[in-house]
N, CA, C and O atoms as a GROMACS GRO file, in nm:
protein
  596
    1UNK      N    1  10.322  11.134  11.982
    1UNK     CA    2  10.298  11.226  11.872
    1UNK      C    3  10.406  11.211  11.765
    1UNK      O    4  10.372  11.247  11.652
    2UNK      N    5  10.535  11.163  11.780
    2UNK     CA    6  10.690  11.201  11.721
    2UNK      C    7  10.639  11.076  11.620
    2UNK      O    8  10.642  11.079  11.497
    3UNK      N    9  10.585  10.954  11.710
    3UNK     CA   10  10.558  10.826  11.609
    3UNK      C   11  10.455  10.867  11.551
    3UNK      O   12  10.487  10.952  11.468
    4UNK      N   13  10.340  10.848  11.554
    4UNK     CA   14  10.228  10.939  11.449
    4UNK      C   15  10.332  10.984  11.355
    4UNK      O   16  10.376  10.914  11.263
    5UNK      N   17  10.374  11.119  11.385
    5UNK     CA   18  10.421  11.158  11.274
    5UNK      C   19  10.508  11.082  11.154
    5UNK      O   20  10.514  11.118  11.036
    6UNK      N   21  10.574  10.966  11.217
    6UNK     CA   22  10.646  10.908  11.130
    6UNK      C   23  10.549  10.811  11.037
    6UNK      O   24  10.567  10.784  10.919
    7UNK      N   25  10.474  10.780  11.098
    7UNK     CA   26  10.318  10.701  11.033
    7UNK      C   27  10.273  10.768  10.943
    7UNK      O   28  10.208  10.720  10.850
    8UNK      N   29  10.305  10.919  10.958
    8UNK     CA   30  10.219  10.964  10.847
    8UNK      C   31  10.305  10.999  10.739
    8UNK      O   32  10.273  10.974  10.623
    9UNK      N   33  10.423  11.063  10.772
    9UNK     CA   34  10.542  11.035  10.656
    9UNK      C   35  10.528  10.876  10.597
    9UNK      O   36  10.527  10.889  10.474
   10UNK      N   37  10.523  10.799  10.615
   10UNK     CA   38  10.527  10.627  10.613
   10UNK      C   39  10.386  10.665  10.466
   10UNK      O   40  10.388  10.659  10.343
   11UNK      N   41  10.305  10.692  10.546
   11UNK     CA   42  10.154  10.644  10.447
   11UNK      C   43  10.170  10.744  10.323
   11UNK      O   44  10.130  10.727  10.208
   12UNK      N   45  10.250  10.868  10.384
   12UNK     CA   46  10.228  10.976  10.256
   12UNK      C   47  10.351  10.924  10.151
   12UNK      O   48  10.321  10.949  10.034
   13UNK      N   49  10.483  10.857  10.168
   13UNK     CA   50  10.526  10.746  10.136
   13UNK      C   51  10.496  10.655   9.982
   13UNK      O   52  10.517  10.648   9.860
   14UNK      N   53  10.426  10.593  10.108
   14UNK     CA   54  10.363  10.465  10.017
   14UNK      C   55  10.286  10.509   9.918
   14UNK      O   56  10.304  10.450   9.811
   15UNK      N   57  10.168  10.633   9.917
   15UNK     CA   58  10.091  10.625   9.818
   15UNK      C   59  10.172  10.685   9.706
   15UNK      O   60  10.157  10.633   9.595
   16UNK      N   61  10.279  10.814   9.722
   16UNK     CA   62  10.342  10.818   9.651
   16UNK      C   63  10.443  10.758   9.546
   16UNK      O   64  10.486  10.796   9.437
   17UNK      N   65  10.465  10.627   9.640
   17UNK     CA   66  10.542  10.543   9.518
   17UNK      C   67  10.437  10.438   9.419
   17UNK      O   68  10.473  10.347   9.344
   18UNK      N   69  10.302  10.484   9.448
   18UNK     CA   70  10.217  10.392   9.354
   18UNK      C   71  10.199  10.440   9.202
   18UNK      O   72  10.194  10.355   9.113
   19UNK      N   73  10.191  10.555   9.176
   19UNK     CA   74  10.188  10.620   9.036
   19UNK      C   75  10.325  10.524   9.018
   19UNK      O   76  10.306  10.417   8.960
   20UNK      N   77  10.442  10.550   9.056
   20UNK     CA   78  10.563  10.522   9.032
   20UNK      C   79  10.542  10.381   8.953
   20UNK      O   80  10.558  10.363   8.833
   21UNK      N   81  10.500  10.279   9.059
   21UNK     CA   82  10.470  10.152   9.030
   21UNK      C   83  10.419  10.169   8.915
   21UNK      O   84  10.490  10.174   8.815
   22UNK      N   85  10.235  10.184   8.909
   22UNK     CA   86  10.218  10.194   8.785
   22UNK      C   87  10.267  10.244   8.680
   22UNK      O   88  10.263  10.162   8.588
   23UNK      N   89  10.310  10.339   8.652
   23UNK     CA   90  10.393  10.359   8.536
   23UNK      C   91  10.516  10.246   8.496
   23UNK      O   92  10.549  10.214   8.381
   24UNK      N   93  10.550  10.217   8.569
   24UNK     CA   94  10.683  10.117   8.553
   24UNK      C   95  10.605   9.980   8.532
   24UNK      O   96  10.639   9.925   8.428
   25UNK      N   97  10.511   9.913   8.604
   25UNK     CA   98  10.428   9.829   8.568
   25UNK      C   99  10.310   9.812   8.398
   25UNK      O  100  10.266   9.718   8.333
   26UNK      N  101  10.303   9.974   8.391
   26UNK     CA  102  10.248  10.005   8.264
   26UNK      C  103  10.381   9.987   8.177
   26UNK      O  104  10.342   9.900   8.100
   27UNK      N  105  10.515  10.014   8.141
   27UNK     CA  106  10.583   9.992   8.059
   27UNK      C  107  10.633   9.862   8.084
   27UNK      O  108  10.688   9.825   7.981
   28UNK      N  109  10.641   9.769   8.178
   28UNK     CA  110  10.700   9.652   8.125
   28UNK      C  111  10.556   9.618   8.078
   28UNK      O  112  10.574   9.640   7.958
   29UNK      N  113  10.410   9.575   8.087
   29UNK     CA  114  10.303   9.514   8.043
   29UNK      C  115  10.272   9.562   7.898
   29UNK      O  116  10.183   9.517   7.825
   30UNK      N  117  10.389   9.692   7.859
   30UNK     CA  118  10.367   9.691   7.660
   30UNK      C  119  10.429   9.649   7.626
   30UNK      O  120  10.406   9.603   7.514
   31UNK      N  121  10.570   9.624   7.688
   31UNK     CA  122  10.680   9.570   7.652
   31UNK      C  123  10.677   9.434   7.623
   31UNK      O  124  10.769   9.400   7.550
   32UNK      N  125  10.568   9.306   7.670
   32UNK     CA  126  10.525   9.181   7.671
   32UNK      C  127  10.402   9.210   7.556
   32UNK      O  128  10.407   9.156   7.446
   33UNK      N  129  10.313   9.283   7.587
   33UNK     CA  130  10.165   9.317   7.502
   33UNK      C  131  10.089   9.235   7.624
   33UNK      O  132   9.999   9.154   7.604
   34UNK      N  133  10.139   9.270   7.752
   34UNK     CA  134  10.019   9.160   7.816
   34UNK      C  135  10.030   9.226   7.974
   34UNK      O  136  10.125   9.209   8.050
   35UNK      N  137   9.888   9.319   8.008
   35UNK     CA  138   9.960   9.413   8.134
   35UNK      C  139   9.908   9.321   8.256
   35UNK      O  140   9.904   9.371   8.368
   36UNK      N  141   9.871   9.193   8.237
   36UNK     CA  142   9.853   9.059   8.318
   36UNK      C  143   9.992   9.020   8.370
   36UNK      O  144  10.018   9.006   8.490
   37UNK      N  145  10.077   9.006   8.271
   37UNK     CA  146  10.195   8.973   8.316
   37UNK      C  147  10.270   9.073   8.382
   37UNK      O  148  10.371   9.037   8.442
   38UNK      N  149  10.240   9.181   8.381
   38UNK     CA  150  10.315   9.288   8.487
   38UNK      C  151  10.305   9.249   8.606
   38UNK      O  152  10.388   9.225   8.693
   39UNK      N  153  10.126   9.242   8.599
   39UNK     CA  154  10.110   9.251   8.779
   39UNK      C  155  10.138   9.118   8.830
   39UNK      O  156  10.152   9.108   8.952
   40UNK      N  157  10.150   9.014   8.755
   40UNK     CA  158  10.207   8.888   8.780
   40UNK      C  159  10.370   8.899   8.805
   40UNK      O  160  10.413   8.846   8.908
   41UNK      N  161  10.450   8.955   8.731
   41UNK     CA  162  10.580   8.994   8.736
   41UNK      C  163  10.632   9.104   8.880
   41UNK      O  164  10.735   9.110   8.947
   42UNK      N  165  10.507   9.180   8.881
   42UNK     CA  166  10.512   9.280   9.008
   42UNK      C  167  10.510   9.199   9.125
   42UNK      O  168  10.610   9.213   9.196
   43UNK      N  169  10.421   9.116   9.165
   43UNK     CA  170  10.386   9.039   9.287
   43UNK      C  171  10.507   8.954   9.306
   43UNK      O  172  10.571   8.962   9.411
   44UNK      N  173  10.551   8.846   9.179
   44UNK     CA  174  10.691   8.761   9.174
   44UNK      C  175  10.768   8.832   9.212
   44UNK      O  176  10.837   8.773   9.295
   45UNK      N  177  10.813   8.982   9.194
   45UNK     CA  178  10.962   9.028   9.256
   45UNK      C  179  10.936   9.070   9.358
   45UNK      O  180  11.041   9.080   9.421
   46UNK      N  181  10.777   9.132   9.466
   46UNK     CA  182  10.745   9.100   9.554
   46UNK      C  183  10.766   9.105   9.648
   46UNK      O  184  10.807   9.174   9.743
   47UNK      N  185  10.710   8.959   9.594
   47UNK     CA  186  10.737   8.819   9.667
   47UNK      C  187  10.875   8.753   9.739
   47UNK      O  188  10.900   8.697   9.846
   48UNK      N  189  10.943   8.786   9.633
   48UNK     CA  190  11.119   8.757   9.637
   48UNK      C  191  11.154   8.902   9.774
   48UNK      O  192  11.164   8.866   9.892
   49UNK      N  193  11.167   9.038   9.744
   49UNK     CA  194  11.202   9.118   9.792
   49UNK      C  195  11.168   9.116   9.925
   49UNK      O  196  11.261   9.139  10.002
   50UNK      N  197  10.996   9.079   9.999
   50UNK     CA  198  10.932   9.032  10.110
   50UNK      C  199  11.041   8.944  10.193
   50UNK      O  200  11.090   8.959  10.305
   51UNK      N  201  11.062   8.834  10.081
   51UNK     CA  202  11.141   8.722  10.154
   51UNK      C  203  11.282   8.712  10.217
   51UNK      O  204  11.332   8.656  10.315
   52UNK      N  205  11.321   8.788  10.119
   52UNK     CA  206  11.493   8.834  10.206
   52UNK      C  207  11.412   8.932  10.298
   52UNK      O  208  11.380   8.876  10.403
   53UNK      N  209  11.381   9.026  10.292
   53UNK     CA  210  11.315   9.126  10.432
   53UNK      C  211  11.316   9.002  10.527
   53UNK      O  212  11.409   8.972  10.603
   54UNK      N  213  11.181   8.922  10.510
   54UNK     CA  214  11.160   8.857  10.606
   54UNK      C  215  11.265   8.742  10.731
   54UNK      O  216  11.250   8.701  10.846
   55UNK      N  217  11.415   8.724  10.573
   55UNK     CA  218  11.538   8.671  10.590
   55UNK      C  219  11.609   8.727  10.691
   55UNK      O  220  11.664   8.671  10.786
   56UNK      N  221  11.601   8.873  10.655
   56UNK     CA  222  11.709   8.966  10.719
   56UNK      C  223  11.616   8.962  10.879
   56UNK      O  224  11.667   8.912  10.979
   57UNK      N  225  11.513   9.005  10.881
   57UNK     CA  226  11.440   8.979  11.018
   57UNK      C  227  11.455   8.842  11.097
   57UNK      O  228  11.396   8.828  11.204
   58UNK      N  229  11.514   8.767  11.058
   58UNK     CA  230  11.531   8.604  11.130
   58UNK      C  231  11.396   8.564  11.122
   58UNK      O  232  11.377   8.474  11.204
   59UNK      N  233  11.313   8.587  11.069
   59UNK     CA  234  11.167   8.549  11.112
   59UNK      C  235  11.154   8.442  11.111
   59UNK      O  236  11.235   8.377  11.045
   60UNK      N  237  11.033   8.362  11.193
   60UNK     CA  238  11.030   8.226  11.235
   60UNK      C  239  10.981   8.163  11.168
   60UNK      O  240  10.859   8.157  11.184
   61UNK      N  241  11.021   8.107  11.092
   61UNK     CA  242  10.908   8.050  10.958
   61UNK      C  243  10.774   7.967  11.019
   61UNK      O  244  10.661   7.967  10.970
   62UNK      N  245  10.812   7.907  11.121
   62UNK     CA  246  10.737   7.806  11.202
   62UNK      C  247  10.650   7.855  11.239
   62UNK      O  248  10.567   7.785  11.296
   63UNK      N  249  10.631   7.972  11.229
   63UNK     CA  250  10.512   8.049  11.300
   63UNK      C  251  10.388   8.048  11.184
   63UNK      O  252  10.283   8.111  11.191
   64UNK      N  253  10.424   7.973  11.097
   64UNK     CA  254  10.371   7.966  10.963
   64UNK      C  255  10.243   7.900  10.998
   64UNK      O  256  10.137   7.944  10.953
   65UNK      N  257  10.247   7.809  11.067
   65UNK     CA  258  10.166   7.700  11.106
   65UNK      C  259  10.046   7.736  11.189
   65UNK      O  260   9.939   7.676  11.173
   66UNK      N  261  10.055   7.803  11.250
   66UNK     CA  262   9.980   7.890  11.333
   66UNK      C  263   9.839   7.969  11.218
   66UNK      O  264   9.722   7.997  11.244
   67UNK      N  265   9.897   7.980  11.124
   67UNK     CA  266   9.788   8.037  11.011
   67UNK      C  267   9.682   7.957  10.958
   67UNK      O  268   9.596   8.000  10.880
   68UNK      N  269   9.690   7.804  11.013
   68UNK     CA  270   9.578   7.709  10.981
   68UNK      C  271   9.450   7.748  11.030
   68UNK      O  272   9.346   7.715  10.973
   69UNK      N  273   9.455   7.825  11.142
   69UNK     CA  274   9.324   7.855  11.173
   69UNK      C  275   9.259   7.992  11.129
   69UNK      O  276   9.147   8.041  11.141
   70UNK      N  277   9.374   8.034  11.075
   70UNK     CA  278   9.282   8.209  10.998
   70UNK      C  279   9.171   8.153  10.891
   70UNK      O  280   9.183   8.044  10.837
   71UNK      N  281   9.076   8.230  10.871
   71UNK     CA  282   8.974   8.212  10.814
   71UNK      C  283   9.026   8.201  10.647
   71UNK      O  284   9.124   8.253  10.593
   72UNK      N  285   8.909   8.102  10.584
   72UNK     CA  286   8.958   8.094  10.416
   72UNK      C  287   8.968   8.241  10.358
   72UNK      O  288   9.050   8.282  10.275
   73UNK      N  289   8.877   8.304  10.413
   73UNK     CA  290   8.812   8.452  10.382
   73UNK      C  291   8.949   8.552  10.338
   73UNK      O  292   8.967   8.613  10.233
   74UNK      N  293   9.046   8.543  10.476
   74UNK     CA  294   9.156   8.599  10.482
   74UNK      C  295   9.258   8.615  10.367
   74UNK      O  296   9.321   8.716  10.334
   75UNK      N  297   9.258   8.463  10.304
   75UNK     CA  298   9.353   8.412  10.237
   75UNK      C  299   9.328   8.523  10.065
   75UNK      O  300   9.417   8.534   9.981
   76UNK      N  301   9.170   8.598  10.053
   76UNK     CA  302   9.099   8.680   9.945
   76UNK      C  303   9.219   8.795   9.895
   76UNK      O  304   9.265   8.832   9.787
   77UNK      N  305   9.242   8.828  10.045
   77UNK     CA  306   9.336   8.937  10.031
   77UNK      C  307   9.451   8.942   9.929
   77UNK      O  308   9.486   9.048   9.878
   78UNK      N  309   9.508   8.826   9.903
   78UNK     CA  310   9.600   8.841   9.768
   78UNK      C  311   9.574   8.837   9.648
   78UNK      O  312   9.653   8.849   9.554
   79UNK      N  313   9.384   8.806   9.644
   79UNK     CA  314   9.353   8.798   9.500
   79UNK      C  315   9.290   8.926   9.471
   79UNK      O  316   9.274   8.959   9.354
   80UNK      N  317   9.231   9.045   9.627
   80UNK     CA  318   9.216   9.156   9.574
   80UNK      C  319   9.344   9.265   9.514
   80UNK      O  320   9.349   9.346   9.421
   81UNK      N  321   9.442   9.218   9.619
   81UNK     CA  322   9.552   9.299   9.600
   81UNK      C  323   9.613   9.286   9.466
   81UNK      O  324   9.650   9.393   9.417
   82UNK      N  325   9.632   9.172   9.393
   82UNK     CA  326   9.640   9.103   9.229
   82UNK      C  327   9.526   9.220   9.188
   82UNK      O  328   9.564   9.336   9.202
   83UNK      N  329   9.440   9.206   9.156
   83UNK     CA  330   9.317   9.278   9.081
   83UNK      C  331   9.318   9.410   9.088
   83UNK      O  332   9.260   9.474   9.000
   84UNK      N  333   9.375   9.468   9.177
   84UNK     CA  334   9.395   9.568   9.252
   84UNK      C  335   9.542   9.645   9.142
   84UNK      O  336   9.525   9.738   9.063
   85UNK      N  337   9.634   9.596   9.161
   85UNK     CA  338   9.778   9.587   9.062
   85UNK      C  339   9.697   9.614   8.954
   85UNK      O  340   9.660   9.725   8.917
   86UNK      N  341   9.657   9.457   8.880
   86UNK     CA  342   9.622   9.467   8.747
   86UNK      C  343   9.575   9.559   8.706
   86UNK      O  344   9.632   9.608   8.608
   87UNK      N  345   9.448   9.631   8.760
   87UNK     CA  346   9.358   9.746   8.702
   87UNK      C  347   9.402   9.833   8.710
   87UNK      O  348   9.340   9.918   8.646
   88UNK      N  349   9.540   9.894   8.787
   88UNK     CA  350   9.563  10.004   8.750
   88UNK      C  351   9.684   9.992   8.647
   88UNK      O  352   9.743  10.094   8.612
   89UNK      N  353   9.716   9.885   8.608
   89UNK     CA  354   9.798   9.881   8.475
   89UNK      C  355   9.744   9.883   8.369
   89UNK      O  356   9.800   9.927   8.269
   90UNK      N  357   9.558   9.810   8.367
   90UNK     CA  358   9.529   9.844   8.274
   90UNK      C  359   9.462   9.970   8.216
   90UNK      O  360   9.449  10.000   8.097
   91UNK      N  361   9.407  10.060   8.364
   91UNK     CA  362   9.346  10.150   8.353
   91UNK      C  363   9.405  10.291   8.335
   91UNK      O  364   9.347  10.390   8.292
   92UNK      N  365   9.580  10.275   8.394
   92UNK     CA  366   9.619  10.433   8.419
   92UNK      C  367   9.673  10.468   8.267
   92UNK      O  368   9.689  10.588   8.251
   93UNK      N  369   9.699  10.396   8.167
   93UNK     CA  370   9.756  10.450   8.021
   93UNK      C  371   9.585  10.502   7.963
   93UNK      O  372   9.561  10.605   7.899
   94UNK      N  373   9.498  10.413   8.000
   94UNK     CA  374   9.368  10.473   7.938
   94UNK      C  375   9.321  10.587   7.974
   94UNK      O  376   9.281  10.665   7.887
   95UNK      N  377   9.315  10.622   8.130
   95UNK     CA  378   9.216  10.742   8.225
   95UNK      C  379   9.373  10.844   8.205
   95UNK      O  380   9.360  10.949   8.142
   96UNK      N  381   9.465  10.820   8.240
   96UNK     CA  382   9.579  10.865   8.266
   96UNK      C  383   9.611  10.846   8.404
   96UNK      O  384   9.519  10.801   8.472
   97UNK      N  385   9.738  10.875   8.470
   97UNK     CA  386   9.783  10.840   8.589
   97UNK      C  387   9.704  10.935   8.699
   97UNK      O  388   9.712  10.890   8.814
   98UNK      N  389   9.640  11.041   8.687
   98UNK     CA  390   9.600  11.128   8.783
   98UNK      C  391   9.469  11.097   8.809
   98UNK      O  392   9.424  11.094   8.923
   99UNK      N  393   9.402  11.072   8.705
   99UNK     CA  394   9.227  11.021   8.689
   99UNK      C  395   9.258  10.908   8.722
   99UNK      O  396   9.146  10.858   8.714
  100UNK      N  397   9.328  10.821   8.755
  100UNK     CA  398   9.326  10.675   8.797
  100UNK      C  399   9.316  10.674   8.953
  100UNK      O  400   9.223  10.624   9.016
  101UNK      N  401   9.427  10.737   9.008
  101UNK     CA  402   9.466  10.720   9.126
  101UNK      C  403   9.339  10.813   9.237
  101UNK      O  404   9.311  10.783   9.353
  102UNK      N  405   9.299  10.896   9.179
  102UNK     CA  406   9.202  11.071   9.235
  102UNK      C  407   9.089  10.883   9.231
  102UNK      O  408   9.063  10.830   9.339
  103UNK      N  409   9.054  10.834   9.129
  103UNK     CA  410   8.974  10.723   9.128
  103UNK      C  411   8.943  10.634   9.229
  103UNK      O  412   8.831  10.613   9.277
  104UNK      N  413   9.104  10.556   9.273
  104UNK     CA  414   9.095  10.486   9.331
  104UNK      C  415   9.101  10.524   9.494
  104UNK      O  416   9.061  10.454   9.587
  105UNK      N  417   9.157  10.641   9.499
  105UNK     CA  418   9.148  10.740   9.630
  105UNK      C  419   8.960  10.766   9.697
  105UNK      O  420   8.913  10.751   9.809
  106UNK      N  421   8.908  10.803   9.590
  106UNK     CA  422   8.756  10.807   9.624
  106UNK      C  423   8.679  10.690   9.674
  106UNK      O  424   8.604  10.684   9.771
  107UNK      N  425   8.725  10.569   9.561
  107UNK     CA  426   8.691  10.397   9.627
  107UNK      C  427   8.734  10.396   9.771
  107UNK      O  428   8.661  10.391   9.870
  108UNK      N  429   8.884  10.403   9.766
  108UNK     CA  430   8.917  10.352   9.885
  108UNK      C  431   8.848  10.482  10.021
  108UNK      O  432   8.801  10.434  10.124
  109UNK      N  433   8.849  10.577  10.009
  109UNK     CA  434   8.737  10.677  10.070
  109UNK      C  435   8.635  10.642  10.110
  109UNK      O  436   8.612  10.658  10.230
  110UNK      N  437   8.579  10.609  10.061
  110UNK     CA  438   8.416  10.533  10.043
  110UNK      C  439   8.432  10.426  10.148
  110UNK      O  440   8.412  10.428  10.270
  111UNK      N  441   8.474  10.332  10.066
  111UNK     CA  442   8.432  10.157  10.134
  111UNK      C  443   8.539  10.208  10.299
  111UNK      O  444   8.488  10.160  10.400
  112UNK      N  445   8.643  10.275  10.322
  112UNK     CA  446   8.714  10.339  10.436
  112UNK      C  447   8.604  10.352  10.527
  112UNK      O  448   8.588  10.277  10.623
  113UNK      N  449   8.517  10.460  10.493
  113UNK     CA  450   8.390  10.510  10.611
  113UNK      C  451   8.307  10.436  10.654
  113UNK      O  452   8.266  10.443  10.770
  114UNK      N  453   8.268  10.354  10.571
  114UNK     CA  454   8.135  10.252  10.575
  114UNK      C  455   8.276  10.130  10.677
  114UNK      O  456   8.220  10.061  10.762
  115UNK      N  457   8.400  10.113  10.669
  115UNK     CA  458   8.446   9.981  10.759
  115UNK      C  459   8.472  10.061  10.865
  115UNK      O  460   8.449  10.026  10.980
  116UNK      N  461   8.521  10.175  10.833
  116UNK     CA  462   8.519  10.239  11.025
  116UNK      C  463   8.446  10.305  11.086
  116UNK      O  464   8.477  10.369  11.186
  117UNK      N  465   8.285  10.297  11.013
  117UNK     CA  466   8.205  10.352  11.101
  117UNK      C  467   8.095  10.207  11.172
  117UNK      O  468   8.008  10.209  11.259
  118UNK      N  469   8.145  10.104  11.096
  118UNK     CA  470   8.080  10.014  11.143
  118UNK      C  471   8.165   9.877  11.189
  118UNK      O  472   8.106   9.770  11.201
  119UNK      N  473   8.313   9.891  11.213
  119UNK     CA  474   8.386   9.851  11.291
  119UNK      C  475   8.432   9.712  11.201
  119UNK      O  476   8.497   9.624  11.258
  120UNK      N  477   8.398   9.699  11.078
  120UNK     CA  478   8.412   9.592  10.987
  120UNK      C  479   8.572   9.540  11.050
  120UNK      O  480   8.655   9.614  11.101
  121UNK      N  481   8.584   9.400  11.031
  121UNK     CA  482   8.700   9.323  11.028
  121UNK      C  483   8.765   9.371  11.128
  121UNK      O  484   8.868   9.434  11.102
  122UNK      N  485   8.719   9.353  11.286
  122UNK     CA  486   8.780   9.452  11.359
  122UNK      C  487   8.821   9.560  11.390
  122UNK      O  488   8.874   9.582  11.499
  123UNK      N  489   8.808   9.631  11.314
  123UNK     CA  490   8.864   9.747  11.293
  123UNK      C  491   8.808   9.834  11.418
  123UNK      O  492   8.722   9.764  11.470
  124UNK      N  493   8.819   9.950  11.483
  124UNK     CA  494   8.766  10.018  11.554
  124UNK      C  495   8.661  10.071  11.502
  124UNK      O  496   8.658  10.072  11.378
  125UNK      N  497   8.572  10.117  11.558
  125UNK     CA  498   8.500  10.205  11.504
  125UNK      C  499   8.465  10.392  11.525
  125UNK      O  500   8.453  10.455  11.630
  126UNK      N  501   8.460  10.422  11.433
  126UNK     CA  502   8.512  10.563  11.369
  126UNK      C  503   8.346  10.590  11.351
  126UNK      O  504   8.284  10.523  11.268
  127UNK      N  505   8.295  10.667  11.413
  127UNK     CA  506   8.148  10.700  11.338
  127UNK      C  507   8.186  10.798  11.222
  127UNK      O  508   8.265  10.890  11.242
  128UNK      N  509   8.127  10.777  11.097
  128UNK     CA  510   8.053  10.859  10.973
  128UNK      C  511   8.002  11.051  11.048
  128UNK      O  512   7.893  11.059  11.104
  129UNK      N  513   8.060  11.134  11.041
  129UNK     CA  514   7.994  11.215  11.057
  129UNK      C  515   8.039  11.343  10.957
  129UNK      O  516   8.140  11.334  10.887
  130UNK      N  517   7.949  11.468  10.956
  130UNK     CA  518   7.914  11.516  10.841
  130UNK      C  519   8.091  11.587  10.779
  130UNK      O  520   8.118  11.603  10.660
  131UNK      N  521   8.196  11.622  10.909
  131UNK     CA  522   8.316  11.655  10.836
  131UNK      C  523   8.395  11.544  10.738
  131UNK      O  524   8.481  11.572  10.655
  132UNK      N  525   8.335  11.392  10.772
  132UNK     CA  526   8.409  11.290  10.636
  132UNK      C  527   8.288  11.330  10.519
  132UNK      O  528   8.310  11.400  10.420
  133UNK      N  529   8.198  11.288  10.543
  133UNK     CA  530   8.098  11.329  10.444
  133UNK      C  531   8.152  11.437  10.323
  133UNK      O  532   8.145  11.429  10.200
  134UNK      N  533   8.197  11.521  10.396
  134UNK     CA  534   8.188  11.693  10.313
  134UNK      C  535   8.372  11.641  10.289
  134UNK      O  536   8.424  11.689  10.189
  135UNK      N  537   8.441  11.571  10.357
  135UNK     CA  538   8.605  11.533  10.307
  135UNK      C  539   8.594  11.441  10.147
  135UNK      O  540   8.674  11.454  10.055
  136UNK      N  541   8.454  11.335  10.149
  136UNK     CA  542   8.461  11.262  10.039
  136UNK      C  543   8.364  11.351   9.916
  136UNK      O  544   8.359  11.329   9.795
  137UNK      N  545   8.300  11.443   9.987
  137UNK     CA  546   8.225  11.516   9.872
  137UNK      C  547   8.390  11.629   9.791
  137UNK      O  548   8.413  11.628   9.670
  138UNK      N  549   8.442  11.678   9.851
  138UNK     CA  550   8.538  11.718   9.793
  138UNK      C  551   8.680  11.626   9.686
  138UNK      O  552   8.727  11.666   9.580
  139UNK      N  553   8.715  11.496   9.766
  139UNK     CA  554   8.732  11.411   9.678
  139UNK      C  555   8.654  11.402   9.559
  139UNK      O  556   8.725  11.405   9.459
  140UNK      N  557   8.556  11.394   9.539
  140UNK     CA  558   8.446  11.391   9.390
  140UNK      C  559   8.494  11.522   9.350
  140UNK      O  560   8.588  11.520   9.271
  141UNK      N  561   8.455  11.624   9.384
  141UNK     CA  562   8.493  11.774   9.324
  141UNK      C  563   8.617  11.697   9.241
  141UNK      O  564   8.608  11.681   9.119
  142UNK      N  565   8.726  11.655   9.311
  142UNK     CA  566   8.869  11.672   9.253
  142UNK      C  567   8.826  11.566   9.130
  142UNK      O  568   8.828  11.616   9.018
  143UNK      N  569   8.799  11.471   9.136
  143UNK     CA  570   8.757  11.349   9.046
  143UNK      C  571   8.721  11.406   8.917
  143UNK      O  572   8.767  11.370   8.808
  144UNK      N  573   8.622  11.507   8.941
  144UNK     CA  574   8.555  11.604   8.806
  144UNK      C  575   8.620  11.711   8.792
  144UNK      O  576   8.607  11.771   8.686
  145UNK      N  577   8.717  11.771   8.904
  145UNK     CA  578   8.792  11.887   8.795
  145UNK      C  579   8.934  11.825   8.761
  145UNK      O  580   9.006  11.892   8.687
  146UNK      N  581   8.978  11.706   8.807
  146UNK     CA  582   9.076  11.649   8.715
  146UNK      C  583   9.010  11.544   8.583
  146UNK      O  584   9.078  11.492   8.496
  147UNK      N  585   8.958  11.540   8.588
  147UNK     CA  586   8.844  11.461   8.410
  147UNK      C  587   8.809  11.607   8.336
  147UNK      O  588   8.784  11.612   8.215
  148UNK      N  589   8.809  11.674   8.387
  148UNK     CA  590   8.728  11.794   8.307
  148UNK      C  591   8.826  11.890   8.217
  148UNK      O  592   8.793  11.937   8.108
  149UNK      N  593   8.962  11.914   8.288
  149UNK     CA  594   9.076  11.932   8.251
  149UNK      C  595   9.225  11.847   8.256
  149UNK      O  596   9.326  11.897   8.207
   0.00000   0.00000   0.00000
């Protein structure tokens, strides 16, 4: 239970430092006139930051090799996560930072139920039942009373 809990400090975390990102990703991409190069600039420092982590862990680089057999499919994942960056650099100065994220919270809501109720990409499976239903119908509520005011 003690770990859970730290999992969920961890996730409540992470989403919190994403406005952060974007905004900071939104001012260097005016600062160029090009919010392409942010999320290109975002991934490059990264990338770098990953790598000492991965430094400081001794990690085995050799284990690298072992990845020949993951599927091409796999490899998608860094061009959603790119697209993913980009759009909310280009989208959170337009919608604003709250209508962006309430946005992308509902997406990721959505396509969430439909992979864990049907066990997509391994994942376990989680059946769809009517308390997520009525969890993502309230997500929408928030979607339209943060656009509305």
């Amino acid at each position: 239970m003690k770990t859970q809990f730290i999992f969920i400090i961890l996730a409540i975390l992470a989403g919190a430092v994403l406005p952060l990102q974007a905004g900071l990703n939104v001012q260097l991409g005016k600062s160029v006139h090009q919010p392409i190069f942010a999320a290109f600039a975002s991934f490059l420092i990264g990338t770098v930051g990953l790598l000492i982590y991965l430094l400081i862990l001794k990690f085995d680089f050799s284990s690298i090799s072992s990845t020949k057999t993951v599927s091409l499919v796999v490899w998608v994942a860094g061009i959603l996560g790119a697209f993913y960056v980009a759009a909310v650099i280009i989208l959170a100065p337009k919608l604003g930072t709250a209508l962006t994220f309430v946005l992308v919270v509902a997406g990721q809501m959505a396509v969430s139920l439909v992979f864990d109720h049907y066990g997509l990409l391994g994942l376990p499976v989680k059946q769809i039942n009517w308390q997520k239903l009525m969890g993502i119908a309230f997500i929408i509520g928030g979607v339209l009373l943060i656009r509305k005011f």
